[in-house]
Structures are given as structure tokens and as C-alpha cells.
N, CA, C and O of each residue as an XYZ file, in Angstrom:
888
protein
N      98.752    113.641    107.015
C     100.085    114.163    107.262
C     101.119    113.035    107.188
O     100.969    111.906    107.655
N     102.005    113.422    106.649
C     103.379    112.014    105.854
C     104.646    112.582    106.903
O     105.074    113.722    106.719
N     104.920    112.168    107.435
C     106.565    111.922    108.252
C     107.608    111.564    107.320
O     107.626    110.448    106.801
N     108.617    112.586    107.037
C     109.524    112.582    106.571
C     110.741    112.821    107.667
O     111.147    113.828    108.247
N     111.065    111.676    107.680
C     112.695    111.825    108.871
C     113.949    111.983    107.968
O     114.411    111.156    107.181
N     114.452    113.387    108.294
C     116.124    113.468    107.058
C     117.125    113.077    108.427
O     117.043    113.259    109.642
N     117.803    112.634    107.779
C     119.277    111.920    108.907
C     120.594    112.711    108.180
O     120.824    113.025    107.012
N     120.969    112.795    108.816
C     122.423    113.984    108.113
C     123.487    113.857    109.215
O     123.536    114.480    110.275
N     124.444    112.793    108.679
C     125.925    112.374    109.340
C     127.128    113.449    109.027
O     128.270    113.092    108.739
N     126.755    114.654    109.114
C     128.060    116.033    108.680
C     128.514    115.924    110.002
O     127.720    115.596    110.884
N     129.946    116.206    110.306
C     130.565    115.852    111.466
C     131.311    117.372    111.538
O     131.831    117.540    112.641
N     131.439    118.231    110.845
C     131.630    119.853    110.926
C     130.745    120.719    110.956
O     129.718    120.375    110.372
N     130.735    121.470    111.297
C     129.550    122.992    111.833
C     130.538    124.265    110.421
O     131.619    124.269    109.833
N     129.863    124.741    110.459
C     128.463    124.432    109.455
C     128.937    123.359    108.377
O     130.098    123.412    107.971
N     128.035    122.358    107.893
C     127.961    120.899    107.276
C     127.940    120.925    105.901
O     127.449    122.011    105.594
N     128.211    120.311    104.928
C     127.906    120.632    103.478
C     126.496    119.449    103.689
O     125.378    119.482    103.175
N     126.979    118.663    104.452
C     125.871    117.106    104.520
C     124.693    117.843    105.100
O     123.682    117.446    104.520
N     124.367    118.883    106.138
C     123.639    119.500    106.604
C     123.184    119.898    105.647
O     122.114    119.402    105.297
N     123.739    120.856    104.900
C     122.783    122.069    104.203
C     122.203    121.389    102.843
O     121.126    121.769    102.383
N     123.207    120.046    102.030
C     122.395    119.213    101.602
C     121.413    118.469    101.814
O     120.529    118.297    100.976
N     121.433    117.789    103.245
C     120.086    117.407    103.788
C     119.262    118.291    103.877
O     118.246    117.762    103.426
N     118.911    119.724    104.281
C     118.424    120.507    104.324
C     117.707    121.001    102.836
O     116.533    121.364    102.898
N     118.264    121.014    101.764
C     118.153    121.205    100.454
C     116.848    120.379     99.802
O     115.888    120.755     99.130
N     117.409    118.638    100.491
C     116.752    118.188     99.692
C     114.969    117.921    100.805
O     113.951    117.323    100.456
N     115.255    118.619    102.076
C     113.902    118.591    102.744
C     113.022    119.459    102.211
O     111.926    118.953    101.968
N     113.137    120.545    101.963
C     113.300    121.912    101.366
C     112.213    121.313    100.230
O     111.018    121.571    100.375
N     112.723    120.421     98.977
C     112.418    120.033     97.747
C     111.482    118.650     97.969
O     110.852    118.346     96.956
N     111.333    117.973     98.854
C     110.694    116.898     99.455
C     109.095    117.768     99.716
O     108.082    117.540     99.056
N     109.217    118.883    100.948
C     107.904    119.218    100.887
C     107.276    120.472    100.173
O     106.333    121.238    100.376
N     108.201    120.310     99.299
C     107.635    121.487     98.050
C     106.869    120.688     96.680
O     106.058    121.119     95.860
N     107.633    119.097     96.869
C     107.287    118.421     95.790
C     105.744    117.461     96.220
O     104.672    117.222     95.664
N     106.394    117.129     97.505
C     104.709    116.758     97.788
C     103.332    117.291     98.084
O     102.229    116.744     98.049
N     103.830    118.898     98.479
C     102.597    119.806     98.319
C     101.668    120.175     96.931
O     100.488    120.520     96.869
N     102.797    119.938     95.705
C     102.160    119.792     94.917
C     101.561    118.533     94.636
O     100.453    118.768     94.152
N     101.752    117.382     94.703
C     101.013    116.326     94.960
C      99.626    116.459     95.588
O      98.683    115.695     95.384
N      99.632    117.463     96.329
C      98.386    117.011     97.843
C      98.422    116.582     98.821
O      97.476    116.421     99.592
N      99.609    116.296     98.986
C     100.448    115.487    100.032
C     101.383    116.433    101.317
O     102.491    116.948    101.169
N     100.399    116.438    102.727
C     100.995    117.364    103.382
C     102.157    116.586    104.002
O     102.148    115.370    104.192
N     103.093    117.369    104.278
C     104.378    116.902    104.711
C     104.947    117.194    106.215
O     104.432    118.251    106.582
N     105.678    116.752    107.075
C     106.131    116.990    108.232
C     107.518    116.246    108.635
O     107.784    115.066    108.864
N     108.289    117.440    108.625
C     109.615    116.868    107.987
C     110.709    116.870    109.736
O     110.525    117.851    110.457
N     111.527    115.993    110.137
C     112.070    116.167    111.158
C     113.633    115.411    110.943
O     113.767    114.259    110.531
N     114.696    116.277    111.296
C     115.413    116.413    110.926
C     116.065    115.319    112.202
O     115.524    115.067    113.278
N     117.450    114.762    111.659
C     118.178    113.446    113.093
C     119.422    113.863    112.857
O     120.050    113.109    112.114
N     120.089    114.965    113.299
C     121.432    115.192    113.145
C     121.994    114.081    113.667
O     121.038    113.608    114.281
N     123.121    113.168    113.876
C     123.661    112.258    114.481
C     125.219    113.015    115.239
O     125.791    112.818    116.311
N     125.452    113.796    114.238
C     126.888    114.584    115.212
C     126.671    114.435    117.149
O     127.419    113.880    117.954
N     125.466    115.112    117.368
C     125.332    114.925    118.672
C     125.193    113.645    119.079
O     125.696    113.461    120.188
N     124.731    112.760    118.626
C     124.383    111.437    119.193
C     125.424    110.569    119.313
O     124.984    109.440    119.532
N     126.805    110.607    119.257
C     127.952    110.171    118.739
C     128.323    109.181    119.508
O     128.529    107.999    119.232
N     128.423    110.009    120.928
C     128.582    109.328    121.759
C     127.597    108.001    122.743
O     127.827    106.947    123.338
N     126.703    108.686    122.495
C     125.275    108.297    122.597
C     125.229    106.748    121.814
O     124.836    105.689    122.304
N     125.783    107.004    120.398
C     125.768    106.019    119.472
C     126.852    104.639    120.309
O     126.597    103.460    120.556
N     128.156    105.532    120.562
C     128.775    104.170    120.778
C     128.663    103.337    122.035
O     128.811    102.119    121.935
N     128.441    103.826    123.080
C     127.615    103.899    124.405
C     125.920    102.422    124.214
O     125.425    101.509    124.875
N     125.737    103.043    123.034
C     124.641    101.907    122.921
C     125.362    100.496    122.097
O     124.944     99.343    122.194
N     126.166    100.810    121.542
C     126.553     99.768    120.738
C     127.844     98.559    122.058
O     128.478     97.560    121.716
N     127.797     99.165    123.382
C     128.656     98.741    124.245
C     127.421     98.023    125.323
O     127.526     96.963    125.941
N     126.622     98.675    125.313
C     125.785     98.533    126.229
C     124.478     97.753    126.051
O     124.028     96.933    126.852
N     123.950     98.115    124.920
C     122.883     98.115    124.551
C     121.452     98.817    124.654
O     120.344     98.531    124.201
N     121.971     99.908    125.482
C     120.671    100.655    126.027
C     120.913    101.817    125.353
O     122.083    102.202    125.370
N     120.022    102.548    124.697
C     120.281    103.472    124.148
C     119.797    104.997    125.276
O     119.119    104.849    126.293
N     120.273    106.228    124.843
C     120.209    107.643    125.623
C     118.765    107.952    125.336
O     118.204    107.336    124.431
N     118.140    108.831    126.016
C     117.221    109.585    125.606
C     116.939    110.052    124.717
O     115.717    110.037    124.564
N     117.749    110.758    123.558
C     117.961    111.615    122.459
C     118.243    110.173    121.889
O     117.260    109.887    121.205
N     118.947    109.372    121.874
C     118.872    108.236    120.467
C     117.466    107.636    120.523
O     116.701    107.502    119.568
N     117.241    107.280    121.863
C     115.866    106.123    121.735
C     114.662    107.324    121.051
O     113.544    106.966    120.683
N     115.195    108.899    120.972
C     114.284    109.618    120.362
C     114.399    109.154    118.606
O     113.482    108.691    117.928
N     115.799    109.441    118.165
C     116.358    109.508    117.317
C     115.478    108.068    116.464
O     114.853    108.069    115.404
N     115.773    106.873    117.496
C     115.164    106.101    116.386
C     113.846    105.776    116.517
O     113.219    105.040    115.754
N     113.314    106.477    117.754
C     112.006    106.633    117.150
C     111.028    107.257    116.445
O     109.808    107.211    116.603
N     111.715    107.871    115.615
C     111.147    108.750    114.505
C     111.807    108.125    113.464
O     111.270    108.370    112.384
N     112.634    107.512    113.406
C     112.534    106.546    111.925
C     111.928    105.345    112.029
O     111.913    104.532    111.105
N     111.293    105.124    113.370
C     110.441    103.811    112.970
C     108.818    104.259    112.694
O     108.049    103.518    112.081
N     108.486    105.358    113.148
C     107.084    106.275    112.687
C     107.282    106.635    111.315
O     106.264    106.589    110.624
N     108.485    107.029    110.680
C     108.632    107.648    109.362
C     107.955    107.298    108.310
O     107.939    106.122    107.949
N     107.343    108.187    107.706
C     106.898    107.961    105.846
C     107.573    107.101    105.232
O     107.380    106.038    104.642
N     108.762    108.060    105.597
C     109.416    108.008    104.154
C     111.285    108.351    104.681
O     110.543    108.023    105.606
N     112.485    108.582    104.954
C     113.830    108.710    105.181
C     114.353    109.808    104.161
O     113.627    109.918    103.174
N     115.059    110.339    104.180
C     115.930    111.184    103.302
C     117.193    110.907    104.049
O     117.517    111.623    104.997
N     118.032    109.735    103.596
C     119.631    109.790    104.308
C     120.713    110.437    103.957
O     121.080    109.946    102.890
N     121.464    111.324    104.301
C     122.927    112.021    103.950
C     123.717    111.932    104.859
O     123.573    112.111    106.069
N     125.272    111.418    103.770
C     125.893    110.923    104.805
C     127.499    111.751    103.973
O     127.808    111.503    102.808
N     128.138    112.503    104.689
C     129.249    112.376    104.243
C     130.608    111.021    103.447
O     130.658    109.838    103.787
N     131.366    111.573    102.576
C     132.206    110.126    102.226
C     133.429    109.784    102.945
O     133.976    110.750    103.476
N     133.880    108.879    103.064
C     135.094    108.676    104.055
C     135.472    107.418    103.451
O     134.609    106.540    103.456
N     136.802    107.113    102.836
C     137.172    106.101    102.577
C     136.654    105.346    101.471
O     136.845    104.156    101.217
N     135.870    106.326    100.751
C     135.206    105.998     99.181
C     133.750    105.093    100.046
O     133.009    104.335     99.420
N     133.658    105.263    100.921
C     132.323    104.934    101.618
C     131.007    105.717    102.917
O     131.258    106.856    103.309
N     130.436    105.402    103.155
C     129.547    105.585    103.828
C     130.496    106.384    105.204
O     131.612    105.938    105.471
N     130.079    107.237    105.775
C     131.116    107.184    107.256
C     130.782    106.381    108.879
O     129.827    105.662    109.171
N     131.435    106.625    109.363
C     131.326    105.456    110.407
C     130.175    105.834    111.542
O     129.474    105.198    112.330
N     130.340    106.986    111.246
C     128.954    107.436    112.137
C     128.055    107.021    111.402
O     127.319    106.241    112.007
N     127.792    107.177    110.422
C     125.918    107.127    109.565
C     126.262    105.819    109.867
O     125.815    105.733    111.011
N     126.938    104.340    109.516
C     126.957    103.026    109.606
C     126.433    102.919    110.979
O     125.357    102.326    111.050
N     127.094    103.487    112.446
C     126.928    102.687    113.121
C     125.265    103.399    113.706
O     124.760    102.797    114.654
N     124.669    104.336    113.273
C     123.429    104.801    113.319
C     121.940    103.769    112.694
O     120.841    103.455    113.153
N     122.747    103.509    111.349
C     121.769    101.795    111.026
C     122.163    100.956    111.809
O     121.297    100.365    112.454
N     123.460    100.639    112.012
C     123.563     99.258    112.644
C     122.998     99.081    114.460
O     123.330     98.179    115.229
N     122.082    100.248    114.751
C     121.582     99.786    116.467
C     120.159    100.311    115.817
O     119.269    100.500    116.646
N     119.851    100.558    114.508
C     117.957    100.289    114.455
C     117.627     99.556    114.138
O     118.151     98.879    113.254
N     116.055     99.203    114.994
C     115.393     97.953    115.513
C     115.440     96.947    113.817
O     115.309     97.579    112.769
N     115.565     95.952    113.798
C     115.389     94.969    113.094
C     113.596     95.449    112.136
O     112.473     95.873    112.409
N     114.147     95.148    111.346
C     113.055     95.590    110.126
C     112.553     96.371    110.150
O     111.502     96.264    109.517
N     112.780     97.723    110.809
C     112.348     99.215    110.688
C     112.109    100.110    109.817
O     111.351    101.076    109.901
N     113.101     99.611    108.549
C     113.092    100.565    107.115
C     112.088     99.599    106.563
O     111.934     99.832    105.364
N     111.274     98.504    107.022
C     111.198     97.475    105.503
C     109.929     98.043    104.990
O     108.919     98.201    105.675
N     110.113     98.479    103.139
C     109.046     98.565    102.848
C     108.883    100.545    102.938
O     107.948    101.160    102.424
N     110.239    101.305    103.840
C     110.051    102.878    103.698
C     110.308    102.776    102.604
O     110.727    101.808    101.969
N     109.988    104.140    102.206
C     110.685    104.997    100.796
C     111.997    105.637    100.991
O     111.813    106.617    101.714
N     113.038    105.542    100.723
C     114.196    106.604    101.317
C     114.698    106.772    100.135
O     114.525    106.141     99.092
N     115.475    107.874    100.439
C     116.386    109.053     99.107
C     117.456    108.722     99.413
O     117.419    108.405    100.602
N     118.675    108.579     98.908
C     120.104    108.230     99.611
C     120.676    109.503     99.232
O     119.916    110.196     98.555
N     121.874    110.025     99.499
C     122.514    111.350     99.135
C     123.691    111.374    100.019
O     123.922    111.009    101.171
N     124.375    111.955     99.035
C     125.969    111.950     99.816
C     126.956    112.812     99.168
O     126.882    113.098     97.973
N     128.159    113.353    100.182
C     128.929    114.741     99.930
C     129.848    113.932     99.955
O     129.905    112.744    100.271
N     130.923    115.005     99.427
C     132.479    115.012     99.073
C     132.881    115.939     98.508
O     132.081    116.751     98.046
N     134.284    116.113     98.363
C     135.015    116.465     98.205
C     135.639    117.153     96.542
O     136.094    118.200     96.081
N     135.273    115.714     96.097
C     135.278    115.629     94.766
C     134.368    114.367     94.276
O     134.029    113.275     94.733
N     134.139    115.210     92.962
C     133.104    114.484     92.276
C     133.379    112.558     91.518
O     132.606    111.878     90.843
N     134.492    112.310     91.927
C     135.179    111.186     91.732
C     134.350    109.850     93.115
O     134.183    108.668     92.813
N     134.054    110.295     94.197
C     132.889    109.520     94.821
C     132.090    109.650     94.335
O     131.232    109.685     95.217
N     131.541    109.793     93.271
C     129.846    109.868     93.431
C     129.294    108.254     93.028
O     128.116    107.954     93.219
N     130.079    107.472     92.573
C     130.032    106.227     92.756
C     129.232    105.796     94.018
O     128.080    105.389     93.866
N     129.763    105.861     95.202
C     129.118    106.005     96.699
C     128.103    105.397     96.585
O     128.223    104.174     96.655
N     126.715    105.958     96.367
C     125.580    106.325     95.709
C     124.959    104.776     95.596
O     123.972    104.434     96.248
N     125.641    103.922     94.718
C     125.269    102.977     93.558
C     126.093    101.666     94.054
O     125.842    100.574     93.545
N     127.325    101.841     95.309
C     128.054    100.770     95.709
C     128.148    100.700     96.867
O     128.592     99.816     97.600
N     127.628    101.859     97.094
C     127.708    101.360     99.357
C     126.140    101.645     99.964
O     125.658    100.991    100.889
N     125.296    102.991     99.105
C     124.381    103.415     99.910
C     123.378    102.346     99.430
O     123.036    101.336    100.046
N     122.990    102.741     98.270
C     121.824    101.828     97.467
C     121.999     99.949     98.142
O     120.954     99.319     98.308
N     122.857     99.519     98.342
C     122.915     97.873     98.870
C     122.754     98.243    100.463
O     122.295     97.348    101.172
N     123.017     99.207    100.938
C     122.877     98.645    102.221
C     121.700     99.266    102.928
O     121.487     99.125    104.132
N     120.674    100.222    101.791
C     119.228     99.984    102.390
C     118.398     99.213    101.481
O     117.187     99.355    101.644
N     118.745     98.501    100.646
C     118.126     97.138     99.774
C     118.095     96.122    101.231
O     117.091     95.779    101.856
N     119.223     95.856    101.462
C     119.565     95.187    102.230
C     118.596     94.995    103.825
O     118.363     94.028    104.551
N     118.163     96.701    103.872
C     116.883     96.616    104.891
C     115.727     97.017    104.942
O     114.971     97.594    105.724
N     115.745     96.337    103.335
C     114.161     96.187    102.472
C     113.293     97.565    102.561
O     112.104     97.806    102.766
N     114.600     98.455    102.277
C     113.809     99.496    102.148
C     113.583     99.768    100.575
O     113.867     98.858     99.796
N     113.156    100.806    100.156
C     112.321    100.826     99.098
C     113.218    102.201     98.564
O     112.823    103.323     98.878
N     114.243    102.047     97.875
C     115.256    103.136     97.555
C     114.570    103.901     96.038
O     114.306    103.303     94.995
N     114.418    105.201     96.286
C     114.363    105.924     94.827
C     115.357    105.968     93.992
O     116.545    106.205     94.206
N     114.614    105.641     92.690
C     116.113    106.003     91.723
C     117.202    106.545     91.530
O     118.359    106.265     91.217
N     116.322    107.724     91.889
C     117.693    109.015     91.226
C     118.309    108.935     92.841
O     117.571    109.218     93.785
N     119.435    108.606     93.003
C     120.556    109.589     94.379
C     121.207    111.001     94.168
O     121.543    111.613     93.154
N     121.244    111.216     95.180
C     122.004    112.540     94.931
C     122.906    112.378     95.776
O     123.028    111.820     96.866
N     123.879    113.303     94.680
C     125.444    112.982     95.301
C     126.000    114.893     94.893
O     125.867    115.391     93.774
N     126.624    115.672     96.177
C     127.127    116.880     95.654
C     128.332    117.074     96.501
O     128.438    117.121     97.726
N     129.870    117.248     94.851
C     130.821    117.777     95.755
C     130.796    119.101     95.910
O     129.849    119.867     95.738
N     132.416    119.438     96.406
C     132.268    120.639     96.874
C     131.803    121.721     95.772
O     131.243    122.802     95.954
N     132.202    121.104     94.581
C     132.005    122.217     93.280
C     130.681    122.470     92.949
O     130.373    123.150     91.971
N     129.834    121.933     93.752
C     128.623    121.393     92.964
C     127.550    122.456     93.994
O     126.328    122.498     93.849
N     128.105    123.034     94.732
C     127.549    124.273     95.702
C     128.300    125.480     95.481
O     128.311    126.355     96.346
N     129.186    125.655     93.951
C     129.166    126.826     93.429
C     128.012    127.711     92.406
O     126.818    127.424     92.314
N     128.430    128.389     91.974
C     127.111    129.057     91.630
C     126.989    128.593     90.200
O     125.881    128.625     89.664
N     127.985    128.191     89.585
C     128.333    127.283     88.138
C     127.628    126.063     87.670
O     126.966    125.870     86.650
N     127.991    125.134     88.858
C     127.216    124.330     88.930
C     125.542    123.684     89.620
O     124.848    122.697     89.378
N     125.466    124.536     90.299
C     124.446    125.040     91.066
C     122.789    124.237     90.484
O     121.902    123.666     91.118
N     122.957    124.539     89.058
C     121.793    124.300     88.456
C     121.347    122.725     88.345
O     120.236    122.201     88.420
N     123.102    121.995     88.064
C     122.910    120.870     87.457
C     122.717    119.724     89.302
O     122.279    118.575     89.360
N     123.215    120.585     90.509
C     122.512    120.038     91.335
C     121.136    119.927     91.487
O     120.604    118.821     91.571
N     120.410    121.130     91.539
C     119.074    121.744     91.620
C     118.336    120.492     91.040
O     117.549    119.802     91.688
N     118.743    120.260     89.549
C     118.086    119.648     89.019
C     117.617    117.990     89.664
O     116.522    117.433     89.742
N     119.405    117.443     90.163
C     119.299    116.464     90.657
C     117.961    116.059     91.705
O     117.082    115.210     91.559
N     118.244    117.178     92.961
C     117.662    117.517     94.139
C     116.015    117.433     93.643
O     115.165    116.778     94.246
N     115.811    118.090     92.644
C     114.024    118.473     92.265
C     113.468    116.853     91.991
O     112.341    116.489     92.327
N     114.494    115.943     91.308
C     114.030    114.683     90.412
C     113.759    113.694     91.615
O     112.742    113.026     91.805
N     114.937    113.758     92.402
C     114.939    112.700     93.696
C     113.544    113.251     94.413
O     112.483    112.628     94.381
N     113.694    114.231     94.911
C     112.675    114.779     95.812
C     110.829    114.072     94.940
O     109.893    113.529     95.527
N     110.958    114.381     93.551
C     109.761    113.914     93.101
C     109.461    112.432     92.872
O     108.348    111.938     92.689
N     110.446    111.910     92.907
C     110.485    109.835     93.273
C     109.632    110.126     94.865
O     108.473    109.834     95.158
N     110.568    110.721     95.607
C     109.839    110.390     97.119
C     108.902    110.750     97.139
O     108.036    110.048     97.661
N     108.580    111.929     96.633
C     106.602    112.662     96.997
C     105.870    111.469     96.586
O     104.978    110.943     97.250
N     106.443    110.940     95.070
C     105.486    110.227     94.321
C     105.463    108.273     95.362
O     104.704    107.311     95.479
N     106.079    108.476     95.579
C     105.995    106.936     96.736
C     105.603    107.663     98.270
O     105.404    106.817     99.142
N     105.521    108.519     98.538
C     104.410    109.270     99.444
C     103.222    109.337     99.746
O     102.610    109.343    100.814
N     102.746    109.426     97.921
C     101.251    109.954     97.762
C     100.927    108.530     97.343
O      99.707    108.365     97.333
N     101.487    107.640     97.055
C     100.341    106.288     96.820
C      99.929    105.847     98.361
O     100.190    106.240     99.498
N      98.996    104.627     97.640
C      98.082    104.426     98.928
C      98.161    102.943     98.722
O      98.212    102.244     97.710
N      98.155    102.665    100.117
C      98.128    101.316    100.306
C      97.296    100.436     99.910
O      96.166    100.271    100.371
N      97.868     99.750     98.933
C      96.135     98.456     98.374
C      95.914     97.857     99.649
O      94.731     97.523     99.716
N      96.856     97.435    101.216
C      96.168     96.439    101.560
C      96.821     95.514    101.859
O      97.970     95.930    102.013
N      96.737     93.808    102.152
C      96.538     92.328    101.910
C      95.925     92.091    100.843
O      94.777     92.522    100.732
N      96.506     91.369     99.809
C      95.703     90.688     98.629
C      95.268     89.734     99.039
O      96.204     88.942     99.146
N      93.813     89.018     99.550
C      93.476     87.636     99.898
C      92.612     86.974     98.525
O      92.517     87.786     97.604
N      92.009     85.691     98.282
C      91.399     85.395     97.322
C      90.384     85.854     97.560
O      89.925     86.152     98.662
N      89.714     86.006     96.058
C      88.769     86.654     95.709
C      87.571     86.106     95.796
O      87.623     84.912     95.500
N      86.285     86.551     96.136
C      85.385     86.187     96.650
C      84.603     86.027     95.211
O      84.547     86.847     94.295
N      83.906     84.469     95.311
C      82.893     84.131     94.100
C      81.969     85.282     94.027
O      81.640     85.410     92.848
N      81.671     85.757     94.422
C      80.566     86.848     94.380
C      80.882     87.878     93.667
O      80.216     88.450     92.805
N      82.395     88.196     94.232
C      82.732     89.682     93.337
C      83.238     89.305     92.316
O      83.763     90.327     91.875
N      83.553     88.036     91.230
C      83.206     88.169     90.512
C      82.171     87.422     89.432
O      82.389     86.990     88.300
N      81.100     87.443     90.147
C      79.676     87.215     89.600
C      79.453     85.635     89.244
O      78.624     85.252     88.418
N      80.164     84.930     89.857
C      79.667     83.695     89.929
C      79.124     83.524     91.284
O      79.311     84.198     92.297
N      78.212     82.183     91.023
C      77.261     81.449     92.516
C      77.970     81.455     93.464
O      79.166     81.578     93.196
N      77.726     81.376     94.431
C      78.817     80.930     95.703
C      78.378     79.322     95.566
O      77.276     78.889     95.231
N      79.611     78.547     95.937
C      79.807     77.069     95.888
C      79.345     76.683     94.505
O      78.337     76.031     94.233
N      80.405     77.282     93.516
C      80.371     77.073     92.126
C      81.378     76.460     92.288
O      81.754     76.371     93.457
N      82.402     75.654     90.986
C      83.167     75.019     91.133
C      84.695     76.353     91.162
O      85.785     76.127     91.688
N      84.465     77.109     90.748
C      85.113     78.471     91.019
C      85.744     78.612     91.855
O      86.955     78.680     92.061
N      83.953     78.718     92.973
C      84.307     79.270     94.236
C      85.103     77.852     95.349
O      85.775     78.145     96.337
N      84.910     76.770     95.035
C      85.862     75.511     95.442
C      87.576     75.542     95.338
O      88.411     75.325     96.216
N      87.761     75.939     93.747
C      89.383     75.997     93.701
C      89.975     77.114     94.163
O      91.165     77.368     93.977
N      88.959     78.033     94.958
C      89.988     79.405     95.852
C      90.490     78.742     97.307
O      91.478     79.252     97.835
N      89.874     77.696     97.915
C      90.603     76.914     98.545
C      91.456     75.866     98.108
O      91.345     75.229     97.060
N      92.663     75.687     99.353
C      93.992     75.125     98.196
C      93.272     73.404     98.827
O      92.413     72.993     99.607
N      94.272     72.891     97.902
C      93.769     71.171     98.237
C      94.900     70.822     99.159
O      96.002     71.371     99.165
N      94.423     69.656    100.089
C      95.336     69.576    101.265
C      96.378     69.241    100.399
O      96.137     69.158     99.195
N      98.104     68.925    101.067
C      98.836     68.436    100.296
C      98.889     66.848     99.995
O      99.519     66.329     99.073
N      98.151     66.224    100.898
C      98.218     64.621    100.944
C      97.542     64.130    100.181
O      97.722     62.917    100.074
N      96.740     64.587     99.516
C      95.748     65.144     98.230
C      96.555     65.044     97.200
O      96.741     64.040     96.512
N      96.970     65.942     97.106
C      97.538     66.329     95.779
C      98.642     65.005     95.828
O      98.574     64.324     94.805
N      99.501     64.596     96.694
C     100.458     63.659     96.511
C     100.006     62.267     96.013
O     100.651     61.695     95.135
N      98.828     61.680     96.602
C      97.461     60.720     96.402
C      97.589     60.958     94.625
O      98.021     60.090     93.867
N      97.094     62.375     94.173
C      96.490     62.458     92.800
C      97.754     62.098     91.876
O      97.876     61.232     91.009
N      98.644     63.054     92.356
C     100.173     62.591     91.277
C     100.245     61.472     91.125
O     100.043     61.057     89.984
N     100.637     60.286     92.450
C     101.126     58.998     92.403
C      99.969     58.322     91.685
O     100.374     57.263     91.206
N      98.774     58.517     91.449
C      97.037     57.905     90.488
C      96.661     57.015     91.787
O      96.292     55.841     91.785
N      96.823     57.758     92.751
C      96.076     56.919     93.999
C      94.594     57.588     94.210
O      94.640     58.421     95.115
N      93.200     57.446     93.584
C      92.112     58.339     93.706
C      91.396     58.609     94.771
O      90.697     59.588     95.030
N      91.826     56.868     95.861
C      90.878     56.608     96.450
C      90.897     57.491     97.661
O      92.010     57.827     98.066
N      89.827     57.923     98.309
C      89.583     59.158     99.248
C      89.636     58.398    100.817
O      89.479     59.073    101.835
């Protein structure tokens, strides 16, 4: 079972950021069921946490419902973030929602970025505020973003969202369903079919460095 946490910064009832987050959960565990990949999806409205949010950012102690909030994105698979636009950027709620989780929490998730407006003239967003600032916390961003204005939840355009929503959703299943190689450590003389204490199996240990400085300068002597 894969933990999918969607975060959705809509600050109006009923949300376009909602029902887009919602959309693309919707397409997340439809895409990883076909994978094989069971899904368990939990949703972090932040509207309620608002206060909650700034309260911790004064204090440092976070509420009940946040210390919930971020502890389900530090269990998470995988993130699906939507954030409304404000100011041709991110809004101040979704910002200050990253800026009080724990230090290296995303590093290494999979997350979807996605974001509403107004008009289709943000969709820039996407590619200049969202994509750098979960690079930034080594998270592991899918290609495709999705970005839908208001036109883009008519019935006209409808399709050419759909489409968006299906492509993103199948980046995340597909960084879902891989599997962890592991630690790469050196490879053992054995596995691959030389003696043990062959000269092989000698250079998988490194040479001290005082060694190597000795060999550069043609100093041999041991």
C-alpha cells in the first residue's frame, strides 16, 4: 500500500484548487491500480490550518491538526501539491505550509505540482515558482504539471485538461511502482567470479590517502 498525501491551498468553499486536487487524486489511484500499485490517498486541506500555520511559525510548536498535517507528508509515497496563484506565484498559505516542514522531508518523494487561476496567462507558475521550490527540497518533481484556469473546467475545454491530469497522474504511478535498488556498496569478488584475494578483489578497497600522495610525489618506500 503507497501513501499518497494531496495538499490543496483553495482559500474559498467550494475551491477550484480543491476539486482540482481532487481530480488529479481521482487519476493518481486509477493510474496506479493499473500498474498493480494499491493506493491510499489522504487529502491536507490547509484553509483550516491557517491559523494553526501562523501560530507555529510565531511559536514554534505546532496544533494538533498541523503536527497531523505534517505528519502525513513525512510518511508519504509520493505528494500531489495544488496551490492556487496569487501574485503570478505560489500563495502565501501553500509557502508558509513548506516553510514549517521538518528539514529534508520531501527528499527523494515523488510529487505532482498543479496550480489554478484565473487565466491561462499563469500557467508559467508551474515551471518558475513551483518546479524550483520542490527541486530545492530534493524532491523528485514529475514532468508534466498541471496547471487549470477557470476556462479549463468548461465543458470545451474539459478534454484538453483531462488529458493533462491522465499524463501527470501516470509520471506519479510510474515513480510509485518502482522499487528501491537499495545502497550500492562494492561488489563482492565472488559475484563476479573471481578468487577472493585476487588482485580484483584488493582494488575494491580504496588506498589510504598518504599512499597515494607517497606514489604521486615517486616516494615508494612503505
Amino acid at each position: 500500500m503507497k501513501r499518497v498525501v494531496v495538499v490543496s491551498a483553495g482559500l474559498s468553499v467550494p475551491s477550484s484548487t480543491r476539486l482540482l486536487a481532487d481530480t488529479l487524486a481521482a487519476a493518481v489511484t486509477g493510474a496506479a491500480a493499473a500498474r498493480g500499485t494499491e493506493v491510499e490517498v489522504q487529502h491536507v486541506e490547509l484553509r483550516p490550518l491557517a491559523h494553526a500555520l501562523a501560530d507555529h511559525l510565531l511559536t514554534g510548536f505546532p496544533s494538533d491538526e498541523l503536527a497531523d498535517a505534517l505528519a502525513a507528508v513525512r510518511r508519504a509515497d509520493a505528494v500531489v501539491a495544488v496551490t492556487p496563484v496569487f501574485a503570478a506565484s505560489y500563495s502565501g498559505l501553500f509557502k508558509t505550509f513548506v516553510d514549517v516542514l521538518p528539514r529534508d522531508v520531501l527528499d527523494g518523494t515523488p510529487v505532482l505540482v498543479a496550480a489554478t487561476a484565473g487565466s491561462p496567462r499563469h500557467s508559467l507558475v508551474l515551471d518558475h515558482a513551483l518546479r524550483p521550490l520542490f527541486s530545492h527540497l530534493h524532491a523528485v518533481v514529475v514532468p508534466t504539471g498541471v496547471f487549470a484556469a477557470t476556462e479549463d473546467f468548461g465543458d470545451v475545454q474539459a478534454g484538453a485538461l483531462d488529458k493533462r491530469v491522465a499524463r501527470a497522474a501516470g509520471e506519479l504511478a510510474q515513480l510509485l511502482g518502482g522499487q528501491d535498488r537499495g545502497p550500492v556498496g562494492p561488489v563482492d569478488a565472488v559475484d563476479r567470479g573471481e578468487p577472493a584475494g585476487s588482485e580484483a578483489d584488493a582494488l575494491s578497497v580504496p588506498a589510504p590517502f598518504e599512499q597515494l600522495l607517497r606514489e604521486a610525489s615517486g616516494d615508494t618506500v612503505r
